[in-house]
C-alpha positions in Angstrom: 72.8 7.8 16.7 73.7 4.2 17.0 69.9 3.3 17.2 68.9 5.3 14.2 71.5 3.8 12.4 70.6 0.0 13.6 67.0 1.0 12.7 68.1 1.8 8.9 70.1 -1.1 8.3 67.5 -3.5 9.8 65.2 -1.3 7.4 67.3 -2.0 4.4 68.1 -5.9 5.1 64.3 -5.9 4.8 64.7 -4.6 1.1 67.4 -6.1 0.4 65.7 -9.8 1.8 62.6 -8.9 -0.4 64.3 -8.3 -3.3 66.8 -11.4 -3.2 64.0 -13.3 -2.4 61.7 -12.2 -5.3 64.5 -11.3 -8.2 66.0 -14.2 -7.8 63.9 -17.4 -6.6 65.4 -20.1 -5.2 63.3 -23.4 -6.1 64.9 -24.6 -2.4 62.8 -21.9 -0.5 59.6 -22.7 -2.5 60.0 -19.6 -4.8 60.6 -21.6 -8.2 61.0 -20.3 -11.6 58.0 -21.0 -14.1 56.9 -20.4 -17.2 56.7 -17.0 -17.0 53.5 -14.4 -17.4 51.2 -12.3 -16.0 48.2 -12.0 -14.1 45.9 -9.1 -13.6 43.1 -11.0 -12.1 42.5 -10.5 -8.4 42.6 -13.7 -6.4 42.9 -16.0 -10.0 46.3 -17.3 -8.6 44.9 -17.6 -5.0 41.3 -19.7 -6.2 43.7 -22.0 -8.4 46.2 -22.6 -5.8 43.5 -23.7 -3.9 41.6 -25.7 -6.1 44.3 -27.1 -8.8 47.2 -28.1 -6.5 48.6 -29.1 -3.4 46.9 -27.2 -0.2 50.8 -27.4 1.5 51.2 -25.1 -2.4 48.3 -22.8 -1.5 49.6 -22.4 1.8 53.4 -21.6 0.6 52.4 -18.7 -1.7 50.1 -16.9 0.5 51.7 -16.9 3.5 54.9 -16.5 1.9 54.2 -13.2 0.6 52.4 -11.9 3.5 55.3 -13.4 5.6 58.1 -11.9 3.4 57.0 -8.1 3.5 56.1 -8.4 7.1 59.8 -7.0 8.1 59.3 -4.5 5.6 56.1 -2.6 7.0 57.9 -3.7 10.7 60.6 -1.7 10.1 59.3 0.9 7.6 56.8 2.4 10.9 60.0 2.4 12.9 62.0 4.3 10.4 59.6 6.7 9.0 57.7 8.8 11.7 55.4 10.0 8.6 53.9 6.8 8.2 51.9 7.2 11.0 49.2 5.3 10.1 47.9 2.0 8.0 46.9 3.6 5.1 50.3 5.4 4.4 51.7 1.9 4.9 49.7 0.2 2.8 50.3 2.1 0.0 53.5 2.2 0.6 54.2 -1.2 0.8 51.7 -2.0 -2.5 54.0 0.9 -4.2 57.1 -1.1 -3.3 55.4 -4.7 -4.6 54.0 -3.2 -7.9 57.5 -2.1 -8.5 59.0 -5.4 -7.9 56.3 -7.0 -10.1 56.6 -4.3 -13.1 60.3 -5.6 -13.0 59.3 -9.2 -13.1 57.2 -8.4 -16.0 60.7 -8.0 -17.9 62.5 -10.8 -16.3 62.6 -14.2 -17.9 60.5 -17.1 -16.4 59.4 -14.7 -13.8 55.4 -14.6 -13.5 53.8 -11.0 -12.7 50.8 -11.6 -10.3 48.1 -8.6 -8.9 48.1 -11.8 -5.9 51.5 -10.8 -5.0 50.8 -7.2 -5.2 47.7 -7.8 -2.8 49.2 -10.4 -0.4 52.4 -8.5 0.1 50.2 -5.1 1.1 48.7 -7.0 3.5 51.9 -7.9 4.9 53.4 -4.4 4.9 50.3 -3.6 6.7 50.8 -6.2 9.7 54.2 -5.7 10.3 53.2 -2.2 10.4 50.7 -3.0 12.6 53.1 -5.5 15.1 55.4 -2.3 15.6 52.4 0.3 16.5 51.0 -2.7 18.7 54.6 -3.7 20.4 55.0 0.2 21.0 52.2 0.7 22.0 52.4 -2.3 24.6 55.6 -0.7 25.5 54.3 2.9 26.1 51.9 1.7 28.4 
């Protein structure tokens, strides 16, 4: 009982750590406030990034997201048995960023990005993946 219930509080520090990360920026992380806005064009934010500022800028949003749901998918395979595979926690985690993002969309100075939604499935997907692998490891 004491494991289950260490398993669904480390579950919920990761929601809680996504959403205090992404609701409210701190320009001291790297996670400033801008002008505010949206962006429905897959990879737009990712090519200007790139292209139009700092690589060290490119590198900070993109492995930012990707670092900052990988607890989440880590912890959602050990929680939910159901989610027994990547798919499932793929569209799980994309479920949980679109939701974030459709919040942001009403939030001012916050900037609504299909980037984020795409960077942060992929990293509910590895931390999915880094538990099956881990257990696997484990198992054998």
């Amino acid at each position: 009982m004491l494991k289950r219930n260490s398993i669904n509080v480390l579950f919920l520090v990761s929601i809680l750590l996504v959403l205090r990360l992404t609701m409210f920026p701190e320009s001291s992380l790297g996670i400033g406030e801008g002008k505010g806005g949206i962006n429905l064009v897959p990879f737009y934010t990712m090519r200007d990034l790139l292209f139009h500022h700092s690589f060290s800028d490119f590198i900070l949003n993109n492995i930012g997201n990707i670092i900052l749901f990988l607890p989440f998918g880590f912890f959602l395979a050990m929680r939910f048995r159901k989610i027994d595979n990547l798919p499932k926690s793929f569209l799980v985690g994309m479920f949980f960023s679109v939701l974030i993002e459709i919040v942001q969309l009403f939030m001012p100075n916050r900037w609504t990005d299909i980037d984020d939604v795409l960077l942060n499935t992929l990293g509910t997907g590895i931390g999915y993946s880094l538990f099956k692998t881990l257990n696997y490891i484990k198992e054998v």
